[in-house]
LOVOLUM-459603 format. One line per 3 residues: number of its first residue (from 0); their letters; for each residue y, x, z of N, C-alpha, C. Coordinates in Angstrom, 3 decimals. Layout:
<recs>
NUM = a = Y X Z Y X Z Y X Z ~ ...
</recs>
This chain:
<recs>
0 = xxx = -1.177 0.820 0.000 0.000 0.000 0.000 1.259 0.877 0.000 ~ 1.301 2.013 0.832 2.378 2.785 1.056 2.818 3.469 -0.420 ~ 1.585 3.925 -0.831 1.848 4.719 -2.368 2.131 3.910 -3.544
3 = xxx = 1.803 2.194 -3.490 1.996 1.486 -4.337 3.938 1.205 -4.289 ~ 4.153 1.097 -2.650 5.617 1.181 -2.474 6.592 1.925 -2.697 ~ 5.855 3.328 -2.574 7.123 4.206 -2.469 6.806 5.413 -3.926
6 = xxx = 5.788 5.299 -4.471 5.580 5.811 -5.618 6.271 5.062 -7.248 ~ 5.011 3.983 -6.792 5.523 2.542 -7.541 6.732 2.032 -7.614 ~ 7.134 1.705 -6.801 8.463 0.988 -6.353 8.234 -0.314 -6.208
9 = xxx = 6.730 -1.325 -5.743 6.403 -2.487 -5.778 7.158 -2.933 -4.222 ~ 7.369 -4.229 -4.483 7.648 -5.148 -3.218 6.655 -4.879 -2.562 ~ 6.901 -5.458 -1.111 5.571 -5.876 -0.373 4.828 -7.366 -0.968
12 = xxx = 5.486 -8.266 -1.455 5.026 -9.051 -1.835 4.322 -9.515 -3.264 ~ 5.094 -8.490 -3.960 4.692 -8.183 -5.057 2.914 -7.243 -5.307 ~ 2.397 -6.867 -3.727 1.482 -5.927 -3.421 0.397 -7.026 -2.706
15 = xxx = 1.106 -7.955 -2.004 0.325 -8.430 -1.884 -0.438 -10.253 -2.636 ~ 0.633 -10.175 -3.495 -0.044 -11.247 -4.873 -0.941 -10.156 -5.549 ~ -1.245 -9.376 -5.768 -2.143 -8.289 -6.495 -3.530 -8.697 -6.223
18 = xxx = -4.170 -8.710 -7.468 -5.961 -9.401 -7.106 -6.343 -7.694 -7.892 ~ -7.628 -7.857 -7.807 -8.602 -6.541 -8.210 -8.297 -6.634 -9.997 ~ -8.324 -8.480 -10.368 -8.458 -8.405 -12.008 -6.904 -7.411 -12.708
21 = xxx = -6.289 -7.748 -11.955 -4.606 -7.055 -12.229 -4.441 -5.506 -12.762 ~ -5.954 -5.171 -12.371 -5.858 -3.333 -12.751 -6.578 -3.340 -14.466 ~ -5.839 -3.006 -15.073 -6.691 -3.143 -16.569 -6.732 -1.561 -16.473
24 = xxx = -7.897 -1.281 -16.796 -8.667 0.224 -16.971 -8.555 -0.015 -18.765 ~ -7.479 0.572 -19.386 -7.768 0.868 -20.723 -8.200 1.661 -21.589 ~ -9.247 2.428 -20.823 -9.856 3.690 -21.466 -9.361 4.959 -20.419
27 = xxx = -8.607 5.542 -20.624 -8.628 6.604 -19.727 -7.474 6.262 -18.814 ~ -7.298 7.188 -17.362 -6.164 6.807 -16.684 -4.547 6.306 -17.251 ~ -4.381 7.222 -18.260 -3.398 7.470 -18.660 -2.494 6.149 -19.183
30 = xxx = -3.512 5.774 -19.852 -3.272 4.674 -20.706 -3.726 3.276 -19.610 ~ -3.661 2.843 -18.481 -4.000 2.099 -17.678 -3.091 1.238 -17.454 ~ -3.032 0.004 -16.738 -2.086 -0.600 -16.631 -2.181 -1.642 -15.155
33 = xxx = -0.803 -2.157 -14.163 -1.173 -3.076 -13.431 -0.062 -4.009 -13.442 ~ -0.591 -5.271 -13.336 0.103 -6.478 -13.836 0.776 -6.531 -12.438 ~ 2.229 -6.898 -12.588 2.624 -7.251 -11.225 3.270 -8.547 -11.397
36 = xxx = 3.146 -9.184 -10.312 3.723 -10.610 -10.246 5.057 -10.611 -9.360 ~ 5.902 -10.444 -10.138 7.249 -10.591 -9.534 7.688 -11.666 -8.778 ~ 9.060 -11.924 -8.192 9.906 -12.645 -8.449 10.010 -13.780 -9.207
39 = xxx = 10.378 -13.242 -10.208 10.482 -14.980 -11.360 10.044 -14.528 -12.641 ~ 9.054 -13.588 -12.979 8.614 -13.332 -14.056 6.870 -12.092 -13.512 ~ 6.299 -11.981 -14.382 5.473 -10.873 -14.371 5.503 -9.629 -15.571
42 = xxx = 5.053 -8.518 -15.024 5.193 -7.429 -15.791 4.261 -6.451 -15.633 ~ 3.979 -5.777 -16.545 2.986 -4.467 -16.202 3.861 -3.410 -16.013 ~ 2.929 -2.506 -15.410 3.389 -1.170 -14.654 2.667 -0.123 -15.270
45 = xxx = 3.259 0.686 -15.763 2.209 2.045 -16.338 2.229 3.070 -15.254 ~ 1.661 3.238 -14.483 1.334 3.942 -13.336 1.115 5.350 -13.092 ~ 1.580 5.909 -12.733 1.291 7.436 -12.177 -0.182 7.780 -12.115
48 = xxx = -1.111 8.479 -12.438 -2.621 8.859 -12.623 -2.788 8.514 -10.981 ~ -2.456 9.746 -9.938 -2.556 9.870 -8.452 -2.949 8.318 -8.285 ~ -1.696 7.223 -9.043 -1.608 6.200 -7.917 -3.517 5.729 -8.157
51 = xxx = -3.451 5.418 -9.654 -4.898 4.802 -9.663 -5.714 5.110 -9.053 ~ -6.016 6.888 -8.774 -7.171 7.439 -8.168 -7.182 7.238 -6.693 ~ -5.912 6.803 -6.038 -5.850 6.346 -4.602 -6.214 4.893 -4.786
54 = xxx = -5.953 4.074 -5.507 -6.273 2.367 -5.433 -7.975 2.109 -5.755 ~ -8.517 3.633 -6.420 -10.066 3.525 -6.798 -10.848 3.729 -5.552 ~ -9.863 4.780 -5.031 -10.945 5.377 -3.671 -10.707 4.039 -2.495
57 = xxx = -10.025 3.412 -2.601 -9.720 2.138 -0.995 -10.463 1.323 -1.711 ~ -10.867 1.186 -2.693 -11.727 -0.138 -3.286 -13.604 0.303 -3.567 ~ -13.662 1.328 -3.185 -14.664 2.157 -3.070 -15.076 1.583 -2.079
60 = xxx = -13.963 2.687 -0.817 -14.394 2.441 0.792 -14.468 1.066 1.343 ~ -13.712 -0.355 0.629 -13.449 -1.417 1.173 -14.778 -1.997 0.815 ~ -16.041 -1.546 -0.560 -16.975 -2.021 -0.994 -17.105 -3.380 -1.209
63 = xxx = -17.617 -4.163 -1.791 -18.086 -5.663 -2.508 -17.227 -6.696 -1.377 ~ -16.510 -7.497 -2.336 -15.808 -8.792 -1.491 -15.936 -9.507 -2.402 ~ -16.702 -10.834 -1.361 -17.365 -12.043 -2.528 -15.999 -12.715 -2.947
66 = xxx = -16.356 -13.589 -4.334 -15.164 -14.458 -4.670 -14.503 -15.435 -3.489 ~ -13.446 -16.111 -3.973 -12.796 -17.075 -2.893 -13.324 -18.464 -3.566 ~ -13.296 -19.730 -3.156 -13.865 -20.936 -3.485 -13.340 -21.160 -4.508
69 = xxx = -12.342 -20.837 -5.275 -12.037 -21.073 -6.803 -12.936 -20.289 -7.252 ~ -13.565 -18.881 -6.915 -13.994 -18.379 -7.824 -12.942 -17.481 -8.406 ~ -11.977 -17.138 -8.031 -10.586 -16.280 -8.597 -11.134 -14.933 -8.222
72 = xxx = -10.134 -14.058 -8.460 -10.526 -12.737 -7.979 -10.081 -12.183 -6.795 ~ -10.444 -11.356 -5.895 -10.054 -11.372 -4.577 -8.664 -10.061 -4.660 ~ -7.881 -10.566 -3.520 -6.931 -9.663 -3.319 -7.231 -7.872 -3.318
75 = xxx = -6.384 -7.187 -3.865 -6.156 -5.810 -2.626 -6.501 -5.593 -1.076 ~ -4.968 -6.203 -0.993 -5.497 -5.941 0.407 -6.452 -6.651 1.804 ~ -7.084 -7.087 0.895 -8.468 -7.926 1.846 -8.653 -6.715 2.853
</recs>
């Protein structure tokens, strides 16, 4: 969260509307992307390499989180 803030420059709220589907892996880091849900619009973020490889390793350590009763995709920061 901290590196998404102060690297990124994301809201807190903007961090925490963030689901897992939001990270598009487009082939290599470089070219990656994360959808953010603003304010009054949404936008992608082309991201710093570091940040991804820190958002891979907490989703590693956080391991398997079942869907929510829609069936949507589950948050970050679960």
């Amino acid at each position: 969260m901290i590196v998404l803030m102060t690297l990124e420059g994301l809201r807190r709220v903007e961090i925490h509307r963030a689901n897992v589907a939001d990270l598009e892996h487009l082939g290599d880091a470089a070219e990656s992307r994360i959808l953010v849900h603003g304010k009054g619009k949404d936008a992608y973020i082309y991201h710093r390499p570091d940040t991804l490889s820190v958002i891979d390793k907490y989703l590693r350590a956080r391991g398997p989180v079942d869907k929510d009763d829609q069936g949507t995709s589950i948050r970050l920061d679960c």
